[in-house]
C-alpha positions, 0 to 999 in steps of 0.5 A, spaced: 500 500 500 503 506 498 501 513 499 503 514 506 507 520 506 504 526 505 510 533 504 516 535 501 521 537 505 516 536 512 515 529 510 511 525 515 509 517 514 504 513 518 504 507 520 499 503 523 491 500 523 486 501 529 487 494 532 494 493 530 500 493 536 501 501 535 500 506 530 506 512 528 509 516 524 516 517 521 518 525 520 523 527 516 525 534 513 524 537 520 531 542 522 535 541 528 535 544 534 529 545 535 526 544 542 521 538 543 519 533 548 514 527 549 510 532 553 509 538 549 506 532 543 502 528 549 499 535 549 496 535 543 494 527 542 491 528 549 486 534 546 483 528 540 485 522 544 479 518 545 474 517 552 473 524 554 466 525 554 460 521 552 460 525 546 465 521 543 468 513 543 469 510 549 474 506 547 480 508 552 486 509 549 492 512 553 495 515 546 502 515 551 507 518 545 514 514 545 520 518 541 525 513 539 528 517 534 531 524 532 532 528 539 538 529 543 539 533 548 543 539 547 550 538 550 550 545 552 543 546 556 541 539 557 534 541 553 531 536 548 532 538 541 531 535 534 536 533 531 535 534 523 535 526 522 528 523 522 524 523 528 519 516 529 513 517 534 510 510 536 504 509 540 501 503 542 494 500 541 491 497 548 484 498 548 483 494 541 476 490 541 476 486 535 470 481 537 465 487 536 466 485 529 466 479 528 459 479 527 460 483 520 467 480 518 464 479 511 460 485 511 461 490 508 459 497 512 455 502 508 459 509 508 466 505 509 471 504 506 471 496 507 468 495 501 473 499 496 479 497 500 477 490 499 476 492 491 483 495 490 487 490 495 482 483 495 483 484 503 478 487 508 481 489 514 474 489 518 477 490 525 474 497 526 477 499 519 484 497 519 488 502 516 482 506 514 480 508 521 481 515 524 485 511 528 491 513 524 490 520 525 493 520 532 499 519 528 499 526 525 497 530 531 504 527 534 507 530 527 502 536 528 506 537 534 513 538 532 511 542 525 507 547 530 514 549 532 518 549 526 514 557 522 517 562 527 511 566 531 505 561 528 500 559 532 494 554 529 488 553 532 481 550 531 474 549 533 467 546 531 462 552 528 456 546 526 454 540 528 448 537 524 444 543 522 445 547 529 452 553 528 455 556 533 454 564 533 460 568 531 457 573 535 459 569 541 465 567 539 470 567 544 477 563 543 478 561 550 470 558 551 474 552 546 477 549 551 471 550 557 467 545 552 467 537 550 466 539 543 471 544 541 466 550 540 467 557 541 460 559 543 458 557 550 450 557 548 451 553 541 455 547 546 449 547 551 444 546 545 449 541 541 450 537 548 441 537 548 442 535 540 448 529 541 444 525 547 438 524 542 442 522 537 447 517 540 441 514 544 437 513 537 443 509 535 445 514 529 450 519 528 452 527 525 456 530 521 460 537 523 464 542 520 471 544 523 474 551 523 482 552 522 486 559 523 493 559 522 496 566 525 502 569 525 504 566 517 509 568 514 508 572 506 509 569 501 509 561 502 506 557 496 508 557 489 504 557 482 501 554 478 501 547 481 505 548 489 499 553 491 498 553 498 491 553 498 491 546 493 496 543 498 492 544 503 485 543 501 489 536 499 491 535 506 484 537 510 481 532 505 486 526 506 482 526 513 478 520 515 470 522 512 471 529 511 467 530 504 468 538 503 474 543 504 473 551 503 479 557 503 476 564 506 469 564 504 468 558 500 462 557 498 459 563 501 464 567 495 459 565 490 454 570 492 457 575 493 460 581 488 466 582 485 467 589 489 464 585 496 469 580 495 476 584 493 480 584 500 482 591 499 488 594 501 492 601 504 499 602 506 500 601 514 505 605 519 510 600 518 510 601 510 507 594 508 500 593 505 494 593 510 488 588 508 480 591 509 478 584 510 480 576 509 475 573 504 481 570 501 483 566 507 489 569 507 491 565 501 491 570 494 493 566 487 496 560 491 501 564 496 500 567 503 498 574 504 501 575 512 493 574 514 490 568 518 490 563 513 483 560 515 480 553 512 474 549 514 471 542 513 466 538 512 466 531 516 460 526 515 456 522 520 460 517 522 458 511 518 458 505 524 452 507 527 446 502 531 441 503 525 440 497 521 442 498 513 441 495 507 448 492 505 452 486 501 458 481 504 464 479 500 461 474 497 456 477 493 449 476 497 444 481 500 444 482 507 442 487 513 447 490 518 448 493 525 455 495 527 456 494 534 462 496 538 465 504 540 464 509 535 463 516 536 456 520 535 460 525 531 467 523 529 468 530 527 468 533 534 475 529 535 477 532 527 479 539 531 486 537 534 487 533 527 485 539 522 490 543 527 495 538 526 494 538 519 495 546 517 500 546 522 503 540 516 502 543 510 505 550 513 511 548 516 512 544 509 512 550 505 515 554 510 521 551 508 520 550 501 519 557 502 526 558 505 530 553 500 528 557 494 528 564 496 532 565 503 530 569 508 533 576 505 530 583 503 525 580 499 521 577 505 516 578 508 514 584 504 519 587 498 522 594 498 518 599 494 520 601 487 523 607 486 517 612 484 518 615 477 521 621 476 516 626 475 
C-alpha cells in the first residue's frame, strides 16, 4: 500500500491500523535544534485522544507518545532538541476490541471504506477499519506537534462552528470558551444546545456530521508557489486526506459565490510600518496560491460517522444481500475529535512550505514584504 507520506521537505509517514500493536509516524525534513519533548506532543494527542466525554468513543486509549528517534539533548543546556535526522513517534494500541466485529467480518459497512479497500487490495481489514480508521490520525497530531514549532511566531488553532444543522454564533465567539467545552466550540450557548442535540442522537443509535474551523496566525508572506505548489491546493489536499471529511473551503468558500466582485476584493492601504494593510480576509489569507501575512483560515466538512446502531441495507464479500448493525465504540460525531487533527494538519502543510519557502528564496530583503520601487521621476 503506498501513499503514506504526505510533504516535501516536512515529510511525515504513518504507520499503523486501529487494532494493530501501535500506530506512528516517521518525520523527516524537520531542522535541528529545535526544542521538543514527549510532553509538549502528549499535549496535543491528549486534546483528540479518545474517552473524554460521552460525546465521543469510549474506547480508552492512553495515546502515551514514545520518541525513539531524532532528539538529543543539547550538550550545552541539557534541553531536548531535534536533531535534523528523522524523528519516529510510536504509540501503542491497548484498548483494541476486535470481537465487536466479528459479527460483520464479511460485511461490508455502508459509508466505509471496507468495501473499496477490499476492491483495490482483495483484503478487508474489518477490525474497526484497519488502516482506514481515524485511528491513524493520532499519528499526525504527534507530527502536528513538532511542525507547530518549526514557522517562527505561528500559532494554529481550531474549533467546531456546526454540528448537524445547529452553528455556533460568531457573535459569541470567544477563543478561550474552546477549551471550557467537550466539543471544541467557541460559543458557550451553541455547546449547551449541541450537548441537548448529541444525547438524542447517540441514544437513537445514529450519528452527525460537523464542520471544523482552522486559523493559522502569525504566517509568514509569501509561502506557496504557482501554478501547481499553491498553498491553498496543498492544503485543501491535506484537510481532505482526513478520515470522512467530504468538503474543504479557503476564506469564504462557498459563501464567495454570492457575493460581488467589489464585496469580495480584500482591499488594501499602506500601514505605519510601510507594508500593505488588508480591509478584510475573504481570501483566507491565501491570494493566487501564496500567503498574504493574514490568518490563513480553512474549514471542513466531516460526515456522520458511518458505524452507527441503525440497521442498513448492505452486501458481504461474497456477493449476497444482507442487513447490518455495527456494534462496538464509535463516536456520535467523529468530527468533534477532527479539531486537534485539522490543527495538526495546517500546522503540516505550513511548516512544509515554510521551508520550501526558505530553500528557494532565503530569508533576505525580499521577505516578508519587498522594498518599494523607486517612484518615477516626475
Amino acid at each position: 500500500m503506498s501513499f503514506n507520506t504526505f510533504g516535501h521537505l516536512f515529510r511525515v509517514t504513518t504507520f499503523g491500523e486501529s487494532h494493530g500493536a501501535a500506530i506512528g509516524c516517521v518525520v523527516d525534513g524537520c531542522p535541528p535544534r529545535i526544542p521538543i519533548t514527549p510532553a509538549d506532543i502528549q499535549a496535543d494527542l491528549d486534546r483528540r485522544r479518545p474517552g473524554q466525554s460521552r460525546f465521543t468513543t469510549q474506547r480508552q486509549e492512553p495515546d502515551t507518545v514514545r520518541i525513539l528517534s531524532g532528539v538529543f539533548a543539547d550538550a550545552a543546556t541539557g534541553v531536548d532538541m531535534t536533531t535534523g535526522t528523522p524523528i519516529a513517534l510510536l504509540i501503542e494500541n491497548v484498548d483494541q476490541r476486535s470481537k465487536d466485529y466479528s459479527e460483520i467480518k464479511d460485511k461490508y459497512r455502508p459509508g466505509h471504506a471496507g468495501y473499496t479497500y477490499d476492491v483495490k487490495y482483495g483484503f478487508h481489514d474489518y477490525r474497526g477499519g484497519g488502516r482506514a480508521s481515524a485511528r491513524e490520525t493520532a499519528a499526525r497530531v504527534a507530527a502536528g506537534a513538532i511542525a507547530r514549532r518549526v514557522v517562527p511566531g505561528m500559532t494554529v488553532r481550531g474549533a467546531l462552528v456546526q454540528i448537524g444543522p445547529h452553528k455556533a454564533d460568531r457573535a459569541r465567539w470567544d477563543w478561550d470558551e474552546v477549551s471550557r467545552n467537550p466539543f471544541f466550540c467557541p460559543d458557550a450557548k451553541a455547546a449547551e444546545l449541541w450537548a441537548d442535540y448529541l444525547d438524542g442522537v447517540r441514544k437513537a443509535g445514529s450519528s452527525a456530521g460537523a464542520v471544523v474551523e482552522i486559523v493559522a496566525e502569525g504566517v509568514p508572506a509569501g509561502l506557496g508557489a504557482p501554478v501547481y505548489g499553491k498553498l491553498d491546493a496543498d492544503l485543501a489536499a491535506a484537510l481532505m486526506g482526513i478520515n470522512a471529511v467530504k468538503g474543504v473551503e479557503i476564506g469564504d468558500g462557498f459563501a464567495a459565490a454570492e457575493l460581488s466582485g467589489e464585496a469580495n476584493a480584500d482591499e488594501m492601504r499602506i500601514g505605519n510600518d510601510g507594508s500593505p494593510v488588508f480591509l478584510s480576509n475573504h481570501a483566507g489569507g491565501i491570494l493566487g496560491g501564496i500567503s498574504t501575512g493574514q490568518p490563513v483560515i480553512a474549514r471542513f466538512a466531516v460526515k456522520p460517522t458511518s458505524s452507527i446502531l441503525q440497521p442498513r441495507q448492505t452486501v458481504d464479500r461474497y456477493g449476497r444481500n444482507t442487513d447490518i448493525v455495527t456494534k462496538g465504540r464509535h463516536d456520535p460525531c467523529v468530527g468533534i475529535r477532527a479539531v486537534p487533527v485539522g490543527e495538526a494538519m495546517m500546522a503540516c502543510v505550513l511548516a512544509d512550505h515554510y521551508l520550501r519557502h526558505r530553500g528557494q528564496v532565503g530569508e533576505g530583503s525580499s521577505w516578508p514584504f519587498p522594498p518599494p520601487s523607486p517612484q518615477p521621476a516626475r
